[in-house]
N, C-alpha and C positions, 0 to 999 in steps of 0.2 A: 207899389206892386212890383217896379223893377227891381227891389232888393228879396220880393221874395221869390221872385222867379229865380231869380241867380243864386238862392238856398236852394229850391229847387231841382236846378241842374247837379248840384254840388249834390244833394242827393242821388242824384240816378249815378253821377260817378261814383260815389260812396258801393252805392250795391252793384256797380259791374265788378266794384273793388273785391267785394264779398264774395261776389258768386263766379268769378274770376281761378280759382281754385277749386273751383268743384266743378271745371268744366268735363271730366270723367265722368260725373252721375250721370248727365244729362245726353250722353249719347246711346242713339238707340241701337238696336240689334235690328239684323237684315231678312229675322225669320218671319213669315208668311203672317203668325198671330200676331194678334193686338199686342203690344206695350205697354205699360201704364207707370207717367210718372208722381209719382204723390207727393202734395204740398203741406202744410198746415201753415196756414195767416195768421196770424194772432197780432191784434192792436193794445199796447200795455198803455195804460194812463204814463207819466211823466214820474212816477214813483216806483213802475216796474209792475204794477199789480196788473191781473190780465182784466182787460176793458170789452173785447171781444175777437172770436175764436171763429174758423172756417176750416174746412179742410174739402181743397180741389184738387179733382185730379183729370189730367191732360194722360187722352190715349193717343196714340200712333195705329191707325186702325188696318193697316196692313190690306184695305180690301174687305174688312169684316164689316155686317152688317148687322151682327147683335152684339149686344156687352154684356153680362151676368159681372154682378158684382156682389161681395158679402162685407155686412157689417150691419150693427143695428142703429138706424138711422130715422130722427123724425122727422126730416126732409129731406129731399134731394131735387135741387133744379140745373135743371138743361141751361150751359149757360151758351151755347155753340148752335143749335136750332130749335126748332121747335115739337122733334118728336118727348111726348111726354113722357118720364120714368113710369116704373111698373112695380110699386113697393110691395116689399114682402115681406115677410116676418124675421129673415134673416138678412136680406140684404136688395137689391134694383135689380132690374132688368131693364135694356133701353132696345129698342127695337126702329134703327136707324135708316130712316126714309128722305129726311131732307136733305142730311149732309152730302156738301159738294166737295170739302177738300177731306186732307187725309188727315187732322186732327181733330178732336172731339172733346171737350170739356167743359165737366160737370163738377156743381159744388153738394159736398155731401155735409150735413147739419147731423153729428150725434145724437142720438136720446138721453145719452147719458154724459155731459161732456168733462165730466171729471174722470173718466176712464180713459181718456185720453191724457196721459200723464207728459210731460214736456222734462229731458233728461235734467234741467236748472230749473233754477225760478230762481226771479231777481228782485235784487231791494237798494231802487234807485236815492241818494241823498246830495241834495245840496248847498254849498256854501259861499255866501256873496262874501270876497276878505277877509276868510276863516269864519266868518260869521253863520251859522245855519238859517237859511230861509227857503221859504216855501218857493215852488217850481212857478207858478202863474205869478208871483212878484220879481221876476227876473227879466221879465221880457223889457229890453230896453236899456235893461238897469247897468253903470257905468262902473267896471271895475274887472276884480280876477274872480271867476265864477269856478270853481271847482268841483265837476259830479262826480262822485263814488259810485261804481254799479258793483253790486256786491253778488258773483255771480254762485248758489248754492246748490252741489247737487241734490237732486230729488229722490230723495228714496223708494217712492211709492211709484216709480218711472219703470217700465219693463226693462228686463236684464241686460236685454238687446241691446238697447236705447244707451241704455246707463255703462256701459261697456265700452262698446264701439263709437258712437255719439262723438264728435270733436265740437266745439264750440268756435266760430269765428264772430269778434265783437265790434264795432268800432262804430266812429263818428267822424265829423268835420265840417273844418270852417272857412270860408273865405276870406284869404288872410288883406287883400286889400282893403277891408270893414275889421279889422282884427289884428293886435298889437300880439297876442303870443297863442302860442301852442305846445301845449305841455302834457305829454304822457309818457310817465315812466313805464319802461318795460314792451311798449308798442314798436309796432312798425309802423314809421310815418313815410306815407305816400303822397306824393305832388301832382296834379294835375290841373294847368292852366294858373288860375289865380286859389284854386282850394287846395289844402293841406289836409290829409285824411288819416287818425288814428288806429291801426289794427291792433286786436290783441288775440291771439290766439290759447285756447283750454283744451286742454286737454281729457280723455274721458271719464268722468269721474271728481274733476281737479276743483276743491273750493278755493274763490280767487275773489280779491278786491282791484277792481280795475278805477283807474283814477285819471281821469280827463281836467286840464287846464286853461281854461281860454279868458285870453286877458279884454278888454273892448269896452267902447264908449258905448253902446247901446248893444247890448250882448239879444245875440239870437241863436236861439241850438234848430237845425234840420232834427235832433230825436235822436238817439241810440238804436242801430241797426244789430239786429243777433240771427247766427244764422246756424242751425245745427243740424249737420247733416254729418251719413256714417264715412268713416275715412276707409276708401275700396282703394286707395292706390295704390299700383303693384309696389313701391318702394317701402310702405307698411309693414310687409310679409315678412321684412327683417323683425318687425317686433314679435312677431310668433315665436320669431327662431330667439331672440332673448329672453322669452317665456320660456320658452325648453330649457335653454343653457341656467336661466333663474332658479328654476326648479330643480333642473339636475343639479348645478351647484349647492343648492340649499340642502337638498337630501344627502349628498356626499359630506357637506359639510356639518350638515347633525350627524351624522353614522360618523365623521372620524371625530370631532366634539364628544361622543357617546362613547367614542372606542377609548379614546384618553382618559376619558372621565373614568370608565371603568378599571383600566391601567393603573391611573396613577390612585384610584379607590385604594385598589388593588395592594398595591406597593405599600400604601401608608396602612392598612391594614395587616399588610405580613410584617410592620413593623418590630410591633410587639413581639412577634410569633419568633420574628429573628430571635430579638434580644431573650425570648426563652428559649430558643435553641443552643443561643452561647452560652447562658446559664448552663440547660443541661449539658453540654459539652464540660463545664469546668466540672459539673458533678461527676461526668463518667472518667473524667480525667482524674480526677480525686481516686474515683471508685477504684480504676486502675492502677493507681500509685500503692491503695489498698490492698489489691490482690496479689500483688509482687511481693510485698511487706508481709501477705499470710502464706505465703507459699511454702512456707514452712511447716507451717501447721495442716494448709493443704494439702501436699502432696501423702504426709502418712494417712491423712484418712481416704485418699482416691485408693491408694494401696490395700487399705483396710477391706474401703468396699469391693472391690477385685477380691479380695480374697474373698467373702463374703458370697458375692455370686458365685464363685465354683464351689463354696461350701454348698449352697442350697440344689446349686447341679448337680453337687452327689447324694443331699439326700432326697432328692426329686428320683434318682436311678435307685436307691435302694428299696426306694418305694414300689416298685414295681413287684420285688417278689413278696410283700406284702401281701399286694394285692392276690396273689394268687394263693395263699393261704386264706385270703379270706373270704376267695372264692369257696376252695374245699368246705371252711368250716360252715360259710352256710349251707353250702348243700347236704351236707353233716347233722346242720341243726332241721332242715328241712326233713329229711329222713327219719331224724327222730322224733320229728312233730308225727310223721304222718303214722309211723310204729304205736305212736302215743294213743292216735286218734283211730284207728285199726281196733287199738286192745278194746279202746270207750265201746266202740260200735261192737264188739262182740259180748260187751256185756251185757249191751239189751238183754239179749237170750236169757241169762239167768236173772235178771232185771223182771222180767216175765216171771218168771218161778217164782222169785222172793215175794213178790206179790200174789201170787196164787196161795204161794204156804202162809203169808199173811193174813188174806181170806180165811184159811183153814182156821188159821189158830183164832181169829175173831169171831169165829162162828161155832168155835170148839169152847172158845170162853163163856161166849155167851149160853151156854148150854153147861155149865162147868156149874153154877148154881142149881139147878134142878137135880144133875146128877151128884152133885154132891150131898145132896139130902140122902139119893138112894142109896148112895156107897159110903153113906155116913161110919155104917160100922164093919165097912170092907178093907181088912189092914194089909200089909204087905203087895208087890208086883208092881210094875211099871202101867198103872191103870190110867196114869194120866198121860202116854204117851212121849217120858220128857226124853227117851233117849234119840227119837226123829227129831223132837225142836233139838239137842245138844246138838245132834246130828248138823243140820241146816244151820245152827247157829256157829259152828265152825266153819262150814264154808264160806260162809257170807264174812267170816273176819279172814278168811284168807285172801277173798276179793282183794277185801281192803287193803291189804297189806301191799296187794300187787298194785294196786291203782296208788299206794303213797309213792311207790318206788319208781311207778311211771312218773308222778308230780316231780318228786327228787330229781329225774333225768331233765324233765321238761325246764326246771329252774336253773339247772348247770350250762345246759344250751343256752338258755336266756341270759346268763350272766356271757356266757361268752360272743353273744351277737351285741351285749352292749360294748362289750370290750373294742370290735369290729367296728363300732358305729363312733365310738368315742377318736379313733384310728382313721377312718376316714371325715371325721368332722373335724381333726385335724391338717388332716390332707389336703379341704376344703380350703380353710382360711389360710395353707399357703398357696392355692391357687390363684386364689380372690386375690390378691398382695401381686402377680406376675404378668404385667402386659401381655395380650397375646391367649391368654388360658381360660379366656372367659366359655367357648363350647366346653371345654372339660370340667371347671368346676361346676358348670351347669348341669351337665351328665352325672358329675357326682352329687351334686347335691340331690337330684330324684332319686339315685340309686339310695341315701341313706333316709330319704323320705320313704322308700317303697320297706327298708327296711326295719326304720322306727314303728311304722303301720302293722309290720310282722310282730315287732317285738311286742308292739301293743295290744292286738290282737290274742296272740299266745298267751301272753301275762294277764290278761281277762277269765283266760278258758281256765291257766293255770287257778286263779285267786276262786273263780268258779268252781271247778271241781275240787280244790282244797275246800269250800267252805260246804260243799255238799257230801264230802269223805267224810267232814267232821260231824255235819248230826247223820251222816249212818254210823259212823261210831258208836252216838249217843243212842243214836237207836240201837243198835245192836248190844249196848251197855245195859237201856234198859233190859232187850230183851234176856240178856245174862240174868240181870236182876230177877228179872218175871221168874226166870227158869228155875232159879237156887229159891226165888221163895215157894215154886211151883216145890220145888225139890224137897225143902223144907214142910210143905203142906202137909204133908200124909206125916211129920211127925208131930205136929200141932194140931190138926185137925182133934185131937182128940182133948187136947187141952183146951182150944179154943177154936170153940165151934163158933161159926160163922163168919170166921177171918175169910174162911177158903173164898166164902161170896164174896169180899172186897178186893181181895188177892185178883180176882178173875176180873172185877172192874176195873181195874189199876191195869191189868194187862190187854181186856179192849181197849182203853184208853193209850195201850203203849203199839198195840197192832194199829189204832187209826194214824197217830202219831207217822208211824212208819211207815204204811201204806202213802202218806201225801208226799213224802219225802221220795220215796221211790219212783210216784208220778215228777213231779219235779226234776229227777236225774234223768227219767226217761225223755221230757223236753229238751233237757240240755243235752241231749244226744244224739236225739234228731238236727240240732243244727251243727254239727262236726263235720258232716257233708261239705257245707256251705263253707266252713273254716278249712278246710281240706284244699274246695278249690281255690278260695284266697291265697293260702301260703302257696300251692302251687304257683300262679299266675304271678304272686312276688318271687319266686325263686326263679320264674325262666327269666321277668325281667331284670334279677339283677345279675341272673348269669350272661345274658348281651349285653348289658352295663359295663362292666366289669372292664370286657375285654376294650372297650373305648376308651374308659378311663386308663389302664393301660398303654395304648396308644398312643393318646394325648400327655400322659407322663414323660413317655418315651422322646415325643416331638419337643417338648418343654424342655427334656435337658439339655439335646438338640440346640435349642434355640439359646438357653441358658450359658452352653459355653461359645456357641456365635458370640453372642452377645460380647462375654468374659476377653473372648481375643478381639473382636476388635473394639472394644474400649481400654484394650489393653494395649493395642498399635496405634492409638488415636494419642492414650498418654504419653506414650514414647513419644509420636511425630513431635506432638505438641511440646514438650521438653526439650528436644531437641534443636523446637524454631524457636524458643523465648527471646534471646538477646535479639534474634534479628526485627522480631516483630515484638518487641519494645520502644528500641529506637523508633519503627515507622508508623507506631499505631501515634506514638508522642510528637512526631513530627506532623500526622495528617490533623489531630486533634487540636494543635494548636494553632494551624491553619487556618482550619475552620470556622474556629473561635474569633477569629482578626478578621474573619471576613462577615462573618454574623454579624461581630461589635460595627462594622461601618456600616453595613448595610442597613442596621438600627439608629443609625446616629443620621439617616439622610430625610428625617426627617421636614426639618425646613426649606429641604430642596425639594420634596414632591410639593407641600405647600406651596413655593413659589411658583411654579410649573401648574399647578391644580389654578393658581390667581389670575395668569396669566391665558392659561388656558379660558379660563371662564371671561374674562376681557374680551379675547379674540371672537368668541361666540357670540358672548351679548352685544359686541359689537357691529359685526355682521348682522346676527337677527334685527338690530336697531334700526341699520341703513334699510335693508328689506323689508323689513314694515314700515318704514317710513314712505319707501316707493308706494307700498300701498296702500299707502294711510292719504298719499295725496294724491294719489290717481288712478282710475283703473286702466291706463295706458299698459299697463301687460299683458290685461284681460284682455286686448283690442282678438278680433281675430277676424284677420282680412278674407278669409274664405268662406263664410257665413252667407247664405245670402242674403237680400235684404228682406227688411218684415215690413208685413203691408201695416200702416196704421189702425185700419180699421176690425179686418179679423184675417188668422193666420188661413184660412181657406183660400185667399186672391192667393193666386201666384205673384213670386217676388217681384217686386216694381224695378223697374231700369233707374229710377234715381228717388232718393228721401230726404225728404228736409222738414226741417221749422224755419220758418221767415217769422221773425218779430221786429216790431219797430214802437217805440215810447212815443209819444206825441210832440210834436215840435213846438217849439217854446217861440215865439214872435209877435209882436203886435198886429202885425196883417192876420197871422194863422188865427189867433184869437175872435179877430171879429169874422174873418172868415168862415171858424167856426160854429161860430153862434149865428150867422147869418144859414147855413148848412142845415143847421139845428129846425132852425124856424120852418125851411121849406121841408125837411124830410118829412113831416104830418102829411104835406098835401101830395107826395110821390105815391108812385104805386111800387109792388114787392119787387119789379126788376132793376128803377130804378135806385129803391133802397140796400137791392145787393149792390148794384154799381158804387153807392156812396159808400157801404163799407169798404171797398177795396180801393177807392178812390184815396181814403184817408191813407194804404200805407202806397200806393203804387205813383200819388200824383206827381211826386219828381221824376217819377221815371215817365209817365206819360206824357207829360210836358216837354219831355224832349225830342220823344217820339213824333207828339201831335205836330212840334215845329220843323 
């Protein structure tokens, strides 16, 4: 029993060792409310795995005599008096009657105790002389004992936890029972006759920690873990290395990015170079070319110089053209409307000829009867024919006037094509001249408005020529009608009853010419309408005219602008050749030499692009490796603390896990199994007592002495 007391001791110096460094959590604040600091117990079997779990918390009651707590819990007991908790669906209420000092503590039992995640979890192994053997076959056993505590973060740990969280680990032995002690990586501390292993984790950090103890009868006190959040103001530099991390890292992708694009950049206007020297040698060619034709060059710049003041004058002669061809249309206009004056007064007798047409149809048709009764009536003008000769020269006199009107109307017409052929000339060399696009545009409507005249006119003309022609025919007939009329009264006597077919033949030549004269008289009635068409083309193309004129005017204008200064451009230009020969040849081959290198650098942006991309990947490499093995940049000392149970407590004055592995010894063994036998007949205070018994007894062993 005195060797496990004095593992015992060597325990409780172990955890001053531990909690020695976190003497900051545990001081309290001077304000008036409650405190509250929270623990979590947990006892692991001897392999690391959790055996069992508590979470107490010790208040500072400042004078208070109630506590409200939250968390969902399927126990909670008073371990300080005896007023009873007050469970509720989210968390206790304690309503504090007995207590006589100023601390208070109570153990709270989860409902769910896998919600309470632990920032590691560990997987203890060991080895008797490199050999692997079980933890209960060591106790005693003589030789080099080696445990591995393999300490793994836990993912499924809150943020907080898994962040902030530091890990402090260790053990120890009394080395006058104990030939060695061996931890690589640890801080070894001495106290009295025991020697004590620390190892310190960082938050986030997976680590294999490796304990060595050499002994004739080996006995472990257990692996102590202790994790609690690192508040110490010395911390708050690793904030400030998270900034400077992050700023550095963002600067160092943006100029990695900026390069990268650069030197993209560069090897891509490679190419573009070595076509720019290309075309440089082609324009260099091209130029050696021009020099070599300037011979041939220069007579035709001369040529075309002449060429534009040739068109300059006859753009100016054109002008008084155009005013001739103002006159003649208003000439042909004139004698359209003379033309169409004469039509419309001939309705008038248009009227007559058809009324004497009547007569004579209705004289014919009566020309049978009376021919029976004047069968044998010889000699005198009985049948009227000297009125029809009468009327029938008039009506060829018409004609005669109306061919002479057509005659006129078709002399006009040739001479407005002549006019239209003249400006549709005009036309196509306006179209041909920068600058004259409103004037050929004005002229070409003006010879629109007056192809529409000539088309117009040339309808009425082909019209009244084919309507001139059957009153010809009519009036040939009725010649005819007349000389057989004439002839009648000398046959009537030889042949009798011609006169009645004669008179047939001549209604048939009066209806004939009755439709024809309706007909002319249609066509007459719309001369009006062609009247005021040619009007409304002749005022527009007499305001035509004068614009196209105008615009002629400004074009030759423009034409000998033009003519002199590309005619002071070819002098300058002549003048400067030799100088700007030498210096076009001097800048172009310049150029060329600096194209060709700047294409040829190649291999030099490649090695710059390799090295560039080294520098990166190698930086991103180290910086993810920081966080690949720790979240010690995450730490962030000005967080407050988080209550374990629910984020509704106000933050605790200090946070821990206390865990401890079971102690390996032949006393602790049957001690334990003797523990086992009596906790059946203990009652539930007693039984919390033995679970904390099992991790506090070195420490209270010292106490109690």
């Amino acid at each position: 029993m005195k060797r496990n007391k004095w593992t015992r001791f060597g325990a409780a110096a172990l955890a001053v060792t531990l909690l020695a460094p976190q003497g900051g959590l545990i001081a309290h604040a001077t304000a008036p409310a409650p405190t509250i600091d929270e623990a979590v117990y947990v006892n692991l079997d001897a392999y690391g795995a959790l055996d069992d779990m508590r979470v107490v918390k010790g208040v500072t009651l400042n004078g208070a005599q109630a506590i409200a707590d939250y968390g969902d819990y399927e126990a909670v007991y008073n371990m300080t008096s005896h007023d009873k908790p007050a469970l509720r669906a989210d968390g206790v209420d304690f309503t504090l009657e007995n207590v006589t000092g100023s601390r208070f503590y109570y153990e709270c039992i989860p409902s769910d105790p896998s919600s309470l995640q632990m920032p590691w979890t560990f997987d203890v192994s060991y080895k008797l002389d490199g050999v692997p053997m079980k933890a209960e076959d060591l106790a005693g056993a003589s030789g080099l004992v080696e445990m591995q505590i393999h300490a793994i973060p836990n993912p499924n740990a809150g943020e907080y936890y898994r962040n902030n969280m530091t890990l402090i680990l260790g053990t120890g032995a009394n080395m006058d029972e104990t030939k060695s002690l061996e931890a690589p990586g640890a801080q070894i501390q001495s106290m009295g006759s025991y020697k004590f292993a620390v190892f310190l984790g960082l938050p986030g950090e997976e680590n294999t920690y490796t304990v060595r103890i050499g002994s004739d009868s080996f006995e472990s006190m257990g692996i102590y873990m202790l994790m609690a959040p690192g508040t110490m103001s010395q911390l708050d530099t690793i904030s400030d290395f998270r900034n400077v991390r992050d700023k550095l890292e963002g600067a160092h992708d943006d100029l990695y990015d900026g390069l990268s694009d650069m030197l993209d950049t560069l090897n891509g206007m490679q190419g573009g170079m070595q076509s720019i020297a290309t075309g440089l040698d082609g324009i260099n060619e091209v130029r050696r070319q021009l020099i070599a034709s300037r011979g041939t060059i220069d007579p035709d710049i001369d040529a075309a110089l002449q060429t534009l003041e040739t068109l300059a004058g006859d753009t100016e002669s054109l002008i008084p053209e155009l005013d001739v061809a103002q006159n003649n249309l208003n000439a042909i206009h004139s004698a359209a409307n003379e033309m169409l004056t004469t039509l419309t007064d001939s309705k008038t007798d248009i009227a007559e000829y058809q009324k004497v047409l009547k007569d004579l149809q209705h004289n014919l048709s009566n020309l049978e009867d009376f021919l029976d009764d004047v069968s044998d009536i010889t000699g005198g003008d009985w049948l009227g024919l000297a009125d029809m000769r009468k009327a029938l020269k008039s009506m060829r006199g018409d004609s005669n006037e109306l061919q002479d009107s057509l005659d006129d109307l078709n002399d006009a017409l040739n001479n407005l094509d002549h006019i239209e052929h003249v400006l549709r000339d005009l036309l196509e060399l306006l179209r041909n001249i920068p600058g004259c696009e409103q004037a050929a545009d004005a002229l070409e409507a003006l010879i629109g408005r007056l192809s529409d005249l000539s088309d117009a006119c040339s309808d009425t003309g082909e019209s009244l020529r084919s309507l001139l022609d059957g009153m010809n025919g009519v009036l040939k007939a009725l010649e005819n009608s007349l000389s057989e009329l004439e002839n009648l009264g000398d046959v009537l006597d030889d042949y009798d009853g011609l006169a009645q077919d004669t008179a047939a033949i001549g209604q048939q030549a009066a209806k004939l010419a009755q439709q024809s004269l309706e007909r002319l008289n249609t066509l007459l009635t719309q001369t009006e309408t062609l009247t005021d068409v040619l009007g409304v083309a002749n005022t527009d193309a007499n305001a035509l005219i004068p614009k196209v004129k105008t615009a002629a005017t400004s074009l030759t204008q423009g034409l000998r602008a033009a003519n002199t200064l590309f005619s002071d451009t070819t002098n300058t230009l002549r003048s400067l050749r030799t100088q700007s020969d030498a210096s076009t040849q001097e800048a172009i081959s310049g150029l060329i030499d600096v194209m060709q290198r700047a294409a040829n650098t190649g291999s030099t942006t490649e090695s710059l692009q390799n090295a560039t991309d080294s520098i990166h990947n190698t930086i991103s490499d180290e910086v993810d490796s920081i966080d690949e093995d720790s979240n010690v940049l995450n730490m962030d000392n000005s967080l407050s603390l988080r209550s374990f149970t629910s984020e509704k407590n106000a933050a605790p004055s200090s946070l821990q896990f206390i865990l401890r592995t079971s102690e390996i010894s032949v006393d602790e063994i049957a001690e334990v199994q003797a523990e086992e036998k009596a906790e059946a007949e203990t009652g539930v205070w007693d039984r919390i007592v033995n679970i904390f018994k099992k991790l506090f007894s070195a420490i209270a062993s010292v106490f109690a002495s």
